[in-house]
C-alpha positions, 0 to 999 in steps of 0.5 A: 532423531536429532535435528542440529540445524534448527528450523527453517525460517521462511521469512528469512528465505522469503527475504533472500529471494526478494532482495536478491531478485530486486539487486538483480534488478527485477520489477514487476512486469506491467507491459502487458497491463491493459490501460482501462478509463476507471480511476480508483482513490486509496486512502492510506498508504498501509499494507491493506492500501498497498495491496489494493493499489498494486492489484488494481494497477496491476489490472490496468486502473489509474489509482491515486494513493492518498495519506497523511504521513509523508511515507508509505507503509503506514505502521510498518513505516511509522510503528516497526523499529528499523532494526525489526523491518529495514526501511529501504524495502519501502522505498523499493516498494514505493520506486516500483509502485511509482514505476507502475504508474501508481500516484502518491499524494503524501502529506495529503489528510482527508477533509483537511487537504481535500474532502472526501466528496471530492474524493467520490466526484472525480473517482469512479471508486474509493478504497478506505485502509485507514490503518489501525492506530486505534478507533477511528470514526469516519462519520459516515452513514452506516459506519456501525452497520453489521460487518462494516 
């Protein structure tokens, strides 16, 4: 059998809905999210720090998302052309997560601007999704321990 249409793009479909639901004026329903006392810090403002930061939102935790650059979305920001990822997804994504109640401290690197035991004093706890842009050591204790 011949098949003259071609194949499905699902990222393309996934695109549609997104950019048509968000025109719409759709954002994440967080009325519902009970507040809770714990404060996490996210260090990174990639896809893995993202994603952490809008599941523990999601789950009532005050979450403060620090990096170096001075925009979110790590490589997908700094290492993808525009003409491979429009840019203003981002900027939803950021106008959505701020809306969220997620707090963004741009510009902001770790043991330059504040340190990383400041990091563990004033939060209960501390995500690190540093971002591959290549070897990084945070010298830390066990950092070469198995699985880490």
């Amino acid at each position: 059998m011949k098949d003259h249409s071609g194949a499905v793009s699902i990222g393309n479909l996934e695109r549609y809905i997104t950019d048509t639901a968000l025109a719409m004026g759709w954002r994440p329903d967080v009325s519902k999210v009970v507040p809770r006392s714990e404060k996490v810090a996210v260090i990174g403002a990639g896809p893995a720090g993202l994603g952490c930061a809008d599941i523990l939102a999601r789950a009532g935790v005050q979450v403060d998302v620090f990096d170096r650059h001075p925009e979110i979305g790590g490589m997908l920001t700094f290492g993808i052309p525009p003409f491979k990822l429009d840019k203003t997804v981002l900027s939803q994504r950021r106008e959505i997560f701020t809306a969220m109640g997620i707090d963004f401290h741009l510009n902001c690197e770790i043991g330059r601007d504040i340190t990383f035991s400041d990091l563990t004093s004033e939060y209960d706890a501390v995500f690190i999704g540093v971002g591959t842009y290549g070897m990084m050591r945070a010298d830390l204790p066990h950092e070469d321990a198995p699985g880490v």
